[in-house]
N, CA, C and O atoms as CSV, one atom per row, in Angstrom:
chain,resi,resn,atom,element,x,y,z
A,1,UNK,N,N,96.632,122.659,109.165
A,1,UNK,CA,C,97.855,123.272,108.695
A,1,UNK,C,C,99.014,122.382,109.126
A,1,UNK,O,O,99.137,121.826,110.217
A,2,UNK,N,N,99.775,122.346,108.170
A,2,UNK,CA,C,101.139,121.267,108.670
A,2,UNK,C,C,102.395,122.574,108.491
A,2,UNK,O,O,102.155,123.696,108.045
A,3,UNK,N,N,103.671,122.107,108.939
A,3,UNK,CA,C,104.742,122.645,109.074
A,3,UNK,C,C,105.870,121.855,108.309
A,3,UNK,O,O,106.284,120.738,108.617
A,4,UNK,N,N,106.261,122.579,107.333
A,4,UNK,CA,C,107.077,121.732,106.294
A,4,UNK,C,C,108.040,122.604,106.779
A,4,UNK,O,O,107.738,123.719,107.205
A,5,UNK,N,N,109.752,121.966,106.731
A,5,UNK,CA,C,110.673,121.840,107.055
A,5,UNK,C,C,111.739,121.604,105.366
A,5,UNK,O,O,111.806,120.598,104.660
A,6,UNK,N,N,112.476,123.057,105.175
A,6,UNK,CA,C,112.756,122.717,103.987
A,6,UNK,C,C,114.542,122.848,103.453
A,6,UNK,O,O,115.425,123.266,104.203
A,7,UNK,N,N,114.740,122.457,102.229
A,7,UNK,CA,C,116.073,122.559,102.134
A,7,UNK,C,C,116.951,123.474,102.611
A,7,UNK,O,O,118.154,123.306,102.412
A,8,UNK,N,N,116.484,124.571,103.307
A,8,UNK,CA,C,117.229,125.195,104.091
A,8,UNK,C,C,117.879,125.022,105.014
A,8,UNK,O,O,118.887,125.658,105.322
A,9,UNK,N,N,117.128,123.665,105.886
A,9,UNK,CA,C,117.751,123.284,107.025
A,9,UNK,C,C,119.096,122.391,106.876
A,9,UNK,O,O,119.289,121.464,106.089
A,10,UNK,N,N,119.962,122.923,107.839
A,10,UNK,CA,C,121.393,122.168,107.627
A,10,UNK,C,C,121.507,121.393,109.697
A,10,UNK,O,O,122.343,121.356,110.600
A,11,UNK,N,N,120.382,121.039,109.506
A,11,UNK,CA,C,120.036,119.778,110.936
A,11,UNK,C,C,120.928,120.710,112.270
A,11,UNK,O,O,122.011,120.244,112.622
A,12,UNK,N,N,120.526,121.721,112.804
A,12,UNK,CA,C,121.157,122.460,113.909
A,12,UNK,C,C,120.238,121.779,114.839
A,12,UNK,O,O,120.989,121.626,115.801
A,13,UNK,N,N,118.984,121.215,115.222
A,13,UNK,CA,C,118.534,120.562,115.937
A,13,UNK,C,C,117.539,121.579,117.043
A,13,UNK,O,O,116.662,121.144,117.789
A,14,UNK,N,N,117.855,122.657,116.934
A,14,UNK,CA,C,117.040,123.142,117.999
A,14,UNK,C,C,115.635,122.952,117.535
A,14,UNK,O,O,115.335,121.981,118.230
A,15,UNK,N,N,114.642,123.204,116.879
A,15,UNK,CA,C,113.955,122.637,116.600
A,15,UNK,C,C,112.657,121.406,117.373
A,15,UNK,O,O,111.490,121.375,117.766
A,16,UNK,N,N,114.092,120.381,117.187
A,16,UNK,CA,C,113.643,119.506,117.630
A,16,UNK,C,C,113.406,119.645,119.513
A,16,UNK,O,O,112.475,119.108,120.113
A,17,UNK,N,N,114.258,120.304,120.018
A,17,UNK,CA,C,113.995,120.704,121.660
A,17,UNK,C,C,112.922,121.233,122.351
A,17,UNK,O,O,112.558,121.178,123.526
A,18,UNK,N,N,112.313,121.992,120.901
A,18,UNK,CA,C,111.199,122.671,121.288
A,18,UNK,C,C,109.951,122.426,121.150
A,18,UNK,O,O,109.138,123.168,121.702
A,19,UNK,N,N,109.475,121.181,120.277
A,19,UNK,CA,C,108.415,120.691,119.951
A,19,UNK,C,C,108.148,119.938,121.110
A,19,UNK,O,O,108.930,119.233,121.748
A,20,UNK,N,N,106.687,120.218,121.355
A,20,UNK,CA,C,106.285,119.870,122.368
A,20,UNK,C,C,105.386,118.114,122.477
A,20,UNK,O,O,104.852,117.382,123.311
A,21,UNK,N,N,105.691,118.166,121.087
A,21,UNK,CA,C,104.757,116.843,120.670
A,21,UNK,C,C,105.670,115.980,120.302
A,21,UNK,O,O,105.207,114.894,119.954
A,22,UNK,N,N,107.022,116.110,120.251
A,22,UNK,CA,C,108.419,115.490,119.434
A,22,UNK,C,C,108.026,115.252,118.528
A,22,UNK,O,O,107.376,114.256,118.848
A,23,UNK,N,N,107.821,115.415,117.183
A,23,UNK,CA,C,107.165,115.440,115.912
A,23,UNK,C,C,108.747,115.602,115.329
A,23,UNK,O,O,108.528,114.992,114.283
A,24,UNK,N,N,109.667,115.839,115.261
A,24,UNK,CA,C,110.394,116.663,114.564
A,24,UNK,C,C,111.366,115.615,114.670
A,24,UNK,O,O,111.639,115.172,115.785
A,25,UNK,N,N,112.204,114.940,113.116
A,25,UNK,CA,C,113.368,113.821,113.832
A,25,UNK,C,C,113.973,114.098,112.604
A,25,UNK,O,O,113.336,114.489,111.626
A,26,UNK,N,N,115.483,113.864,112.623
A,26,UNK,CA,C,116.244,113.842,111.659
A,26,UNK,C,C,116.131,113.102,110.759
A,26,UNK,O,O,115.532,112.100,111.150
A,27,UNK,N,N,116.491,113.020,109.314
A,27,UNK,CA,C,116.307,112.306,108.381
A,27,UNK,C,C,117.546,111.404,108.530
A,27,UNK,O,O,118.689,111.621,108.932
A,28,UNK,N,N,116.893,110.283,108.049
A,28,UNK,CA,C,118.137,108.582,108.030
A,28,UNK,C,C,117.896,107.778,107.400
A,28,UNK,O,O,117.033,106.942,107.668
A,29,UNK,N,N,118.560,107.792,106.416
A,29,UNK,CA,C,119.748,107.687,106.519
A,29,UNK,C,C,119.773,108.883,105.725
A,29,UNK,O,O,119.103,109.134,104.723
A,30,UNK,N,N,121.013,109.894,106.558
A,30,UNK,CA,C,121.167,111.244,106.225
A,30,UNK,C,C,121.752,111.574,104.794
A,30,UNK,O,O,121.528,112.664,104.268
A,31,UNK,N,N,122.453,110.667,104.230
A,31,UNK,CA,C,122.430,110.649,102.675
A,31,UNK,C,C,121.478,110.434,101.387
A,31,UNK,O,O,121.785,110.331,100.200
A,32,UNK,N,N,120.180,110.401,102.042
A,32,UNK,CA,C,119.028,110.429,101.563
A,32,UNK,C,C,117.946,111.293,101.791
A,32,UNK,O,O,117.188,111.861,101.006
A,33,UNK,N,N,118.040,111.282,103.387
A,33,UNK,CA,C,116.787,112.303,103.968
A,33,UNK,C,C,118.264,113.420,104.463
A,33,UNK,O,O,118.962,112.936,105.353
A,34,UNK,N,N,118.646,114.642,103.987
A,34,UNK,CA,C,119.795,115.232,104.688
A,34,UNK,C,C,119.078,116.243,105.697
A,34,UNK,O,O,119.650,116.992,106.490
A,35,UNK,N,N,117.427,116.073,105.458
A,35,UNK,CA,C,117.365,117.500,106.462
A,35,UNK,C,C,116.172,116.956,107.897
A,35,UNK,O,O,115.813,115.808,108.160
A,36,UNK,N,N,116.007,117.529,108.207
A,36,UNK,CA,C,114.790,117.326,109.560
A,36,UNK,C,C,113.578,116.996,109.313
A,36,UNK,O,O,113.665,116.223,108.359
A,37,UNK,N,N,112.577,117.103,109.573
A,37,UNK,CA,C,110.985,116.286,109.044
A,37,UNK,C,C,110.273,116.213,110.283
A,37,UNK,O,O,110.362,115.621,111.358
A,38,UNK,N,N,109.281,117.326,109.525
A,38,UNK,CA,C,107.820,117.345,110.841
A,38,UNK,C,C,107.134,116.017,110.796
A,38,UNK,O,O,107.444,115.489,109.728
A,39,UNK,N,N,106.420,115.327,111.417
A,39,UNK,CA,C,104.993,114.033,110.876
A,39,UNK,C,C,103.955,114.913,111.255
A,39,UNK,O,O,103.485,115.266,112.336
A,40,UNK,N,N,103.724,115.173,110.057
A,40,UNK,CA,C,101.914,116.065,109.923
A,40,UNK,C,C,100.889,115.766,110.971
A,40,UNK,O,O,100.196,116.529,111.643
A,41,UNK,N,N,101.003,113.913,110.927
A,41,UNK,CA,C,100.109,113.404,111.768
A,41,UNK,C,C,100.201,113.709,113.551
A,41,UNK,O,O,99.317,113.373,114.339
A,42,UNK,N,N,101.401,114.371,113.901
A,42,UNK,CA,C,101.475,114.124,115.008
A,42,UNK,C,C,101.962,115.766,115.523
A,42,UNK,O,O,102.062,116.175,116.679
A,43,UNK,N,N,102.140,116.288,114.623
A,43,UNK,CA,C,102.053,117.948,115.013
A,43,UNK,C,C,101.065,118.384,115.140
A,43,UNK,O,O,100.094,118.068,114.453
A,44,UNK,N,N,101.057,119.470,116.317
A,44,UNK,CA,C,99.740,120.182,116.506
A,44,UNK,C,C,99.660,121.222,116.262
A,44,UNK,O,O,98.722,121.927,116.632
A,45,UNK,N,N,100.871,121.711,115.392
A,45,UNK,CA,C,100.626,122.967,114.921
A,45,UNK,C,C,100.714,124.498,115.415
A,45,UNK,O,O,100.137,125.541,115.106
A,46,UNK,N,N,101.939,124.046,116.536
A,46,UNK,CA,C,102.149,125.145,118.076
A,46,UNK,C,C,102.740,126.135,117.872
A,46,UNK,O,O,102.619,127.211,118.457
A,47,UNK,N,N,103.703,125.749,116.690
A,47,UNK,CA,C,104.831,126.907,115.722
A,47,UNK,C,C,105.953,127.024,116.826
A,47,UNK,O,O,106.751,127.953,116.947
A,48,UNK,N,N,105.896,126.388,117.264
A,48,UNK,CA,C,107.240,126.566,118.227
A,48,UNK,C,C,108.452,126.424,117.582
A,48,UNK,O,O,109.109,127.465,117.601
A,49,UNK,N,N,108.961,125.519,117.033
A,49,UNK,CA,C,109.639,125.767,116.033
A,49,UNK,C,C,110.397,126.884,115.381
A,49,UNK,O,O,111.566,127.268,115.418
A,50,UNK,N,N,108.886,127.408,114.538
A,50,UNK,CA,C,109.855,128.345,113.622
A,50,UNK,C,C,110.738,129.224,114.145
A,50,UNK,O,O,111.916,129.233,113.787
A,51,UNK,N,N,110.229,130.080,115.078
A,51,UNK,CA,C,111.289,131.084,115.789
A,51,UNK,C,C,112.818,130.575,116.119
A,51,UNK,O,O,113.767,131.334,116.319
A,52,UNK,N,N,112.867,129.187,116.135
A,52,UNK,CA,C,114.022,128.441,116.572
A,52,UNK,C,C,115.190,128.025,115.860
A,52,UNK,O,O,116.310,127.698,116.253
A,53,UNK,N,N,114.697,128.109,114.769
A,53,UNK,CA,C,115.660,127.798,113.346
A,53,UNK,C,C,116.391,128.848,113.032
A,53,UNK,O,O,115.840,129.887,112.670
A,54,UNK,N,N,117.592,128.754,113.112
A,54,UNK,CA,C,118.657,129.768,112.754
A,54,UNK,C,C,118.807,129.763,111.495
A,54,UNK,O,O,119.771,130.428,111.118
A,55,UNK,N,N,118.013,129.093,110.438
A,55,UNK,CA,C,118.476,128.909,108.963
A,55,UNK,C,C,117.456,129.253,108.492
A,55,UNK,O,O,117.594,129.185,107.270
A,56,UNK,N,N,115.997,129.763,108.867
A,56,UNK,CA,C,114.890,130.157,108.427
A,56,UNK,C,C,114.350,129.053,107.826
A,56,UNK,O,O,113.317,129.412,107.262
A,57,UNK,N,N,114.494,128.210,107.716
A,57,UNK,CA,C,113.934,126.868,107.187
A,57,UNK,C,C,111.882,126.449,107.165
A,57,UNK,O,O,111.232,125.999,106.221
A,58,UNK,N,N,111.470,126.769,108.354
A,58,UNK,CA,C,110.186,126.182,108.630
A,58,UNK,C,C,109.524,126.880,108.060
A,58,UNK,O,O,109.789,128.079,108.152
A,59,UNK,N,N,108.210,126.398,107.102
A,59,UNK,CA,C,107.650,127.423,107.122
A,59,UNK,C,C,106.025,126.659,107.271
A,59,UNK,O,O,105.951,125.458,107.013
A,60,UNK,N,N,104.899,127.337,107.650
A,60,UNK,CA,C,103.651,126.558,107.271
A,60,UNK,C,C,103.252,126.501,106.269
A,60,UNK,O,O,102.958,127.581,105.757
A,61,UNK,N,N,103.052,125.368,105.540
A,61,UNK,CA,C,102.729,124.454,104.000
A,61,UNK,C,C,102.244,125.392,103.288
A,61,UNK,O,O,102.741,125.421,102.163
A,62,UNK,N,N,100.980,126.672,103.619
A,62,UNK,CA,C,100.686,127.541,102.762
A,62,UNK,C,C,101.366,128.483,102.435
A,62,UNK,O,O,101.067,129.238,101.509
A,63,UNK,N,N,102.578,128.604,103.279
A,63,UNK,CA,C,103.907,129.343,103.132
A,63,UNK,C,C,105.192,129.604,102.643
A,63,UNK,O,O,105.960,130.551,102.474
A,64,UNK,N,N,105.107,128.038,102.433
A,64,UNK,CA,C,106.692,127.969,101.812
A,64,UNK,C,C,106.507,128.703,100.607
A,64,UNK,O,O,105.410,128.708,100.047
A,65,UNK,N,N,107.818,129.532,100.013
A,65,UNK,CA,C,107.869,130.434,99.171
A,65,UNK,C,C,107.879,129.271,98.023
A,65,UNK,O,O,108.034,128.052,98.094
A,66,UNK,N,N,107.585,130.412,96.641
A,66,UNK,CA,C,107.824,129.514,95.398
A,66,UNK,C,C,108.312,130.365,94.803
A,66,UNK,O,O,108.035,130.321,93.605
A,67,UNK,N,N,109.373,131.703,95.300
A,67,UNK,CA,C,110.112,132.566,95.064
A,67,UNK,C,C,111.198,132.980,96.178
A,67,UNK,O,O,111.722,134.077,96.370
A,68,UNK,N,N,111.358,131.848,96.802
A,68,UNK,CA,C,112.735,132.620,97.526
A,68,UNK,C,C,114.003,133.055,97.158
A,68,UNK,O,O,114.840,132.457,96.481
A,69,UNK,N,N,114.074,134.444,97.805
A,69,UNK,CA,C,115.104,134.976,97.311
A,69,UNK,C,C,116.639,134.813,98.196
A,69,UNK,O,O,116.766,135.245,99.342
A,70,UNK,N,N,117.291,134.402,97.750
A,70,UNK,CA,C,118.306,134.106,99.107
A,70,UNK,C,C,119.708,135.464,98.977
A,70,UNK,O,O,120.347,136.044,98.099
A,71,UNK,N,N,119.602,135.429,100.433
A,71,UNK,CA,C,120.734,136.888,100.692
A,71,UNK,C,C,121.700,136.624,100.374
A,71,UNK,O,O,122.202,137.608,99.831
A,72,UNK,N,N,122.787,135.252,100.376
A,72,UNK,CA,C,123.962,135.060,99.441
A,72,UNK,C,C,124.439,134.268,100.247
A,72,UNK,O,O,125.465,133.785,99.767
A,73,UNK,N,N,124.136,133.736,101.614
A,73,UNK,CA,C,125.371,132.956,102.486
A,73,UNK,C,C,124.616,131.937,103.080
A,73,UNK,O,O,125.146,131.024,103.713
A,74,UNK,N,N,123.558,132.029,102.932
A,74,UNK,CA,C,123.119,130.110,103.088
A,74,UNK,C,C,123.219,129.137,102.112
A,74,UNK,O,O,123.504,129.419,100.948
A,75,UNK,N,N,123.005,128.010,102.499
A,75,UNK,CA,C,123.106,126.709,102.055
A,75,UNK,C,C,121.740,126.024,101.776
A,75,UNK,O,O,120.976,126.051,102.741
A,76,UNK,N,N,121.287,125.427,100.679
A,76,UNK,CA,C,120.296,124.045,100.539
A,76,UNK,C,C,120.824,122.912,100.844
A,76,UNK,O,O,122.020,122.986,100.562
A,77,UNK,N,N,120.541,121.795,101.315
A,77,UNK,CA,C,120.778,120.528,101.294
A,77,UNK,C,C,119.508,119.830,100.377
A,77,UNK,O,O,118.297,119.943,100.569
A,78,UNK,N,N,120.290,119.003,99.222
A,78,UNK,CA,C,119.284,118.570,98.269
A,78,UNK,C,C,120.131,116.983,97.934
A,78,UNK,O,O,121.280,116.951,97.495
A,79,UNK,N,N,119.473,115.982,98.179
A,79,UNK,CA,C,120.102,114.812,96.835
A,79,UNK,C,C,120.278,115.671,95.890
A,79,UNK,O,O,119.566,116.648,95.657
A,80,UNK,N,N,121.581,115.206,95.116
A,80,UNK,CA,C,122.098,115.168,94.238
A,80,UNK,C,C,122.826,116.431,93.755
A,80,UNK,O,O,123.115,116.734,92.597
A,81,UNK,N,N,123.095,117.205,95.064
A,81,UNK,CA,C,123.822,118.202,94.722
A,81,UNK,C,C,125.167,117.556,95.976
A,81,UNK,O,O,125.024,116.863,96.983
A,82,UNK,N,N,126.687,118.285,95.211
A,82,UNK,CA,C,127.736,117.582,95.682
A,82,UNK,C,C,128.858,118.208,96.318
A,82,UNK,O,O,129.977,117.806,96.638
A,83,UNK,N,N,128.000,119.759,96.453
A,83,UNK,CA,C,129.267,120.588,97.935
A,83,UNK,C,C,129.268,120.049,99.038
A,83,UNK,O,O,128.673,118.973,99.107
A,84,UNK,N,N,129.830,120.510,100.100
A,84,UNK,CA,C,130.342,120.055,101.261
A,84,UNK,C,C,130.171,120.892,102.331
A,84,UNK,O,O,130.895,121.871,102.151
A,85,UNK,N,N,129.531,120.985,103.410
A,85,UNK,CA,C,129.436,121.756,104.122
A,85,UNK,C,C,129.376,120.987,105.590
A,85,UNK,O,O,128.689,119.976,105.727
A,86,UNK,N,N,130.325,121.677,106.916
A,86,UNK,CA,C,130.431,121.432,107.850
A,86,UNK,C,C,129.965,122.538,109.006
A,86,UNK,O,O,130.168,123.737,108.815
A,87,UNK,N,N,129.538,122.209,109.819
A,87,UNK,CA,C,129.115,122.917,111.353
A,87,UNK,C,C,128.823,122.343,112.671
A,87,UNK,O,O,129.507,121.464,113.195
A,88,UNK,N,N,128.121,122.704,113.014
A,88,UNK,CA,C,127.868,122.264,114.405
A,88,UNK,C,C,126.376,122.625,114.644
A,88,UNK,O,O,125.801,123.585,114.131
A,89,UNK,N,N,125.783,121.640,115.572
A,89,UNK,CA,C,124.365,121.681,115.769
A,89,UNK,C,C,124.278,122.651,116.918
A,89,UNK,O,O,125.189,123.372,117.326
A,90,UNK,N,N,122.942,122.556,117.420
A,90,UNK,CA,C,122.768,123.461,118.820
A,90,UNK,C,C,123.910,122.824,119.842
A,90,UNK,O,O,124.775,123.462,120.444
A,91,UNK,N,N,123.740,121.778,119.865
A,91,UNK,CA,C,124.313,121.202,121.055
A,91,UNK,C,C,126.296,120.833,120.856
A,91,UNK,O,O,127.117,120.044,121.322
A,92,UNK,N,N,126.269,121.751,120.071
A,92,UNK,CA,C,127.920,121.341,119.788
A,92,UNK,C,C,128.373,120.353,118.588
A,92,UNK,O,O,129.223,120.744,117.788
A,93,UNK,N,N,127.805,119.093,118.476
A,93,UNK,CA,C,127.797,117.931,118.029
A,93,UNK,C,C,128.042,119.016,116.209
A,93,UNK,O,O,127.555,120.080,115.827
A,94,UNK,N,N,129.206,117.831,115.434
A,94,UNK,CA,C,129.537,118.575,114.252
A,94,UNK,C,C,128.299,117.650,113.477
A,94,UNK,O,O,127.663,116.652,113.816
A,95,UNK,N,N,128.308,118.369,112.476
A,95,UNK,CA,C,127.124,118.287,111.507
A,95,UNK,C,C,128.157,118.367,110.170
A,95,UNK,O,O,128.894,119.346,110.049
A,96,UNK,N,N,128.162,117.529,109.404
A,96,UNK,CA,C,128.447,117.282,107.777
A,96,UNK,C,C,127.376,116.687,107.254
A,96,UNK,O,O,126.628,115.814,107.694
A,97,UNK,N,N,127.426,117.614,105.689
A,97,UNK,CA,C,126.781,117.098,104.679
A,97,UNK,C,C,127.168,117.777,103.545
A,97,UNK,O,O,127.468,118.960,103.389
A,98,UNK,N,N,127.086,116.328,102.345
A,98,UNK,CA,C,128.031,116.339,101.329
A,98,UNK,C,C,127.168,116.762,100.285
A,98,UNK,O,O,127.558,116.528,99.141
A,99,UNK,N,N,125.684,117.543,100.489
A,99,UNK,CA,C,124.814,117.592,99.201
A,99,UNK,C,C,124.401,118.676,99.498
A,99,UNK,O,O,123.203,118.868,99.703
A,100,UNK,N,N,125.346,119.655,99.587
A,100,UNK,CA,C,124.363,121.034,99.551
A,100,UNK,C,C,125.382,121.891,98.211
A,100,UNK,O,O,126.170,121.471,97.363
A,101,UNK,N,N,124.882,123.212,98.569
A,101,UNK,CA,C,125.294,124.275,97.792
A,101,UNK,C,C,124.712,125.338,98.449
A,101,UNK,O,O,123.614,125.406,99.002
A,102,UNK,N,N,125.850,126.410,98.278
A,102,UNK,CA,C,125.630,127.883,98.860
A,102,UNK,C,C,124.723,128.603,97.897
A,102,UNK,O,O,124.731,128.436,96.677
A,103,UNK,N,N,124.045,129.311,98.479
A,103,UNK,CA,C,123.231,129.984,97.055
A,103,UNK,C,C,124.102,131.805,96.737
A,103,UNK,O,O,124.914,132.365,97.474
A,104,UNK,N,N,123.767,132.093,95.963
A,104,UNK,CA,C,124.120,133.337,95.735
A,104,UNK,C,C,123.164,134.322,95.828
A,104,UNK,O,O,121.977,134.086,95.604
A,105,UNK,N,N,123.744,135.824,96.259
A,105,UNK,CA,C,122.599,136.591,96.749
A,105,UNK,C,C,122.241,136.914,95.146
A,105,UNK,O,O,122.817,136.995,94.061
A,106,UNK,N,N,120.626,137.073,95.845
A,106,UNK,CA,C,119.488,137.315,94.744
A,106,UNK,C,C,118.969,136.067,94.399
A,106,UNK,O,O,117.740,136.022,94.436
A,107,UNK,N,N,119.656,134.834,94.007
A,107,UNK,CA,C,119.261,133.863,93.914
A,107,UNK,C,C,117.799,133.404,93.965
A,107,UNK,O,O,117.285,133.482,95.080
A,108,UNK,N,N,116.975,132.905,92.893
A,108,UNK,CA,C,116.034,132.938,93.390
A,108,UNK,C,C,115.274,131.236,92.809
A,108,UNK,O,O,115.368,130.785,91.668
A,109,UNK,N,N,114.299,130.338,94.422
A,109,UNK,CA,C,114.558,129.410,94.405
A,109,UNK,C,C,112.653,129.111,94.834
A,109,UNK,O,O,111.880,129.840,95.457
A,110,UNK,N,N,112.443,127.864,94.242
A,110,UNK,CA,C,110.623,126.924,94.485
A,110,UNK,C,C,111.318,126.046,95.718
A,110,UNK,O,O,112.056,125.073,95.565
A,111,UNK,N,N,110.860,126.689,97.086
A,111,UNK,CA,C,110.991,126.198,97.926
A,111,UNK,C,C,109.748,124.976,98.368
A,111,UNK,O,O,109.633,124.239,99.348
A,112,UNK,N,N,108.910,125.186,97.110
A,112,UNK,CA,C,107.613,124.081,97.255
A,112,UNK,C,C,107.872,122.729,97.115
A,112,UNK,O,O,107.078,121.858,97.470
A,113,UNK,N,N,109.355,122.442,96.424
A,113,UNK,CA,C,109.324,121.411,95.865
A,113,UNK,C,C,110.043,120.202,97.424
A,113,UNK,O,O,110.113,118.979,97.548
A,114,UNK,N,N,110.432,121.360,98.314
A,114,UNK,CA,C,110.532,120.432,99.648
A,114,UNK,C,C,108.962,120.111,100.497
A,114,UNK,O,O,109.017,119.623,101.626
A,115,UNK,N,N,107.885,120.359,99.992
A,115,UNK,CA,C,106.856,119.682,100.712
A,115,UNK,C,C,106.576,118.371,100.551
A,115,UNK,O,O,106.203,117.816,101.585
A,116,UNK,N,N,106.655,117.494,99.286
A,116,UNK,CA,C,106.278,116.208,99.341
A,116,UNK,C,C,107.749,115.410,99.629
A,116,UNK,O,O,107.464,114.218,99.740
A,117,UNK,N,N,109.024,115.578,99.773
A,117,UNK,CA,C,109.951,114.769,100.673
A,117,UNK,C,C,109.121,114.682,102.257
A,117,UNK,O,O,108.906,113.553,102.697
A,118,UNK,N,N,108.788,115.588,102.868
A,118,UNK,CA,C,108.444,115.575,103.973
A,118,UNK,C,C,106.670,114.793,104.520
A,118,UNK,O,O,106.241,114.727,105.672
A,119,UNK,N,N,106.235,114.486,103.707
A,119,UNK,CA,C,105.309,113.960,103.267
A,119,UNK,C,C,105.721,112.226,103.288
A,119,UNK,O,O,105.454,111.386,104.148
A,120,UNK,N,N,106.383,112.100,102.140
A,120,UNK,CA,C,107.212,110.703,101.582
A,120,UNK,C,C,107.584,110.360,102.974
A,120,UNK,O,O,107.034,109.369,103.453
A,121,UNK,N,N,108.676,111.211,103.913
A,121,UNK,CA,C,109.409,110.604,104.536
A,121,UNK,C,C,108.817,109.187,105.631
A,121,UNK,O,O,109.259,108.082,105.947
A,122,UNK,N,N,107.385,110.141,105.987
A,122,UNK,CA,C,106.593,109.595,107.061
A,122,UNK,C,C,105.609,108.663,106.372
A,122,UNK,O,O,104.939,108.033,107.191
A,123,UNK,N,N,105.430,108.491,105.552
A,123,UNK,CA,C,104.748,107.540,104.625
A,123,UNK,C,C,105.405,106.385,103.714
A,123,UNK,O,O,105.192,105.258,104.160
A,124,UNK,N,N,106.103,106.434,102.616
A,124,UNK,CA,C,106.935,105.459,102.153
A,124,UNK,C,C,108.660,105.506,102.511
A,124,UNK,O,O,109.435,104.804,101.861
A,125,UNK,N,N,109.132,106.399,103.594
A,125,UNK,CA,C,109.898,106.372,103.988
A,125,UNK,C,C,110.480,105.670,105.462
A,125,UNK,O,O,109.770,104.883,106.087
A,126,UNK,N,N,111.857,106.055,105.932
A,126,UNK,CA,C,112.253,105.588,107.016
A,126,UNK,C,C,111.671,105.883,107.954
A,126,UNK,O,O,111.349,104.987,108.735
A,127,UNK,N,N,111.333,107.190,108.219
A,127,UNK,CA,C,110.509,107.909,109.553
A,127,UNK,C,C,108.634,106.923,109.623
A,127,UNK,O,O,107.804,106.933,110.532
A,128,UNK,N,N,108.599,106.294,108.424
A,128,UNK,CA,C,107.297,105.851,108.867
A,128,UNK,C,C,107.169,105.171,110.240
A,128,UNK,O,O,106.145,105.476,110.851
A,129,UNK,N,N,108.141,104.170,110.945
A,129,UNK,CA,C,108.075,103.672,111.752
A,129,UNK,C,C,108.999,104.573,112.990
A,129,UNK,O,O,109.008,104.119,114.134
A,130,UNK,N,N,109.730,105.809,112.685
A,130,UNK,CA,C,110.803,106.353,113.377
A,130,UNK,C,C,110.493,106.938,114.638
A,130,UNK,O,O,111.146,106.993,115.680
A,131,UNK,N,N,109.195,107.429,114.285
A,131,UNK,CA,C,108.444,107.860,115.827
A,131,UNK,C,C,107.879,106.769,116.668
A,131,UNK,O,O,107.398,107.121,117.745
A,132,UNK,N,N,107.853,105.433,116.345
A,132,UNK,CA,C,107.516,104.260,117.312
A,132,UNK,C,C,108.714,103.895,117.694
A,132,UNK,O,O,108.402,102.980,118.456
A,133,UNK,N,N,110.233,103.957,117.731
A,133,UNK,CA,C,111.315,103.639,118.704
A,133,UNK,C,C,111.325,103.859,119.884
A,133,UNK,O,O,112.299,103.535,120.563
């Protein structure tokens, strides 16, 4: 079982504090990768995580919805979408990103289609080498 990490997340970082395997690293360049990213290969699958996400974001791969319904006041972060949204992570540190959109309640969204970015990232992406720094 892997832990996909999906457009829900707007990078608050806790997450990442709690993995016990550090599996969990921000996407970079963040105008490409805008959200967080498990490596399949190196998670063990502890779920520590999910409870940790204030954005409901994680879910396990057989989980992610392909009907989510959103309550009206979160955000996706996606390429190629061009709102603006600002905050702050766990640790204070501000957080911008220029590719999201708020959803509207009822809204309803294929949260499947964030499993193979997270996939890509650690394979033909930047993170392939990101966990050897």
């Amino acid at each position: 079982m892997t832990y996909i990490i999906t457009a829900l997340c707007l990078r608050d970082s806790s997450c990442v504090e709690v993995c016990p395997v550090e599996c969990i690293i921000p996407g970079k360049p963040q105008a490409e990768w805008p959200w967080f990213y498990i490596d399949p290969d190196t998670c063990i699958d502890c779920g520590a995580c999910i409870p940790e996400c204030p954005y409901e974001a994680i879910f396990e791969e057989e989980e992610v919805p392909t009907d989510y319904t959103a309550k009206g006041e979160e955000y996706i972060a996606r390429i190629g979408l061009d709102g603006h949204w600002e905050g702050e992570n766990d640790q204070g540190e501000a957080v911008v990103l220029d590719c999201t959109r708020q959803l509207e309640a009822g809204e309803v969204l294929d949260l499947t289609e964030d499993i193979q970015p997270n996939y890509d990232y650690f394979t033909d992406g930047p993170g392939y080498d990101a966990l050897d720094m």
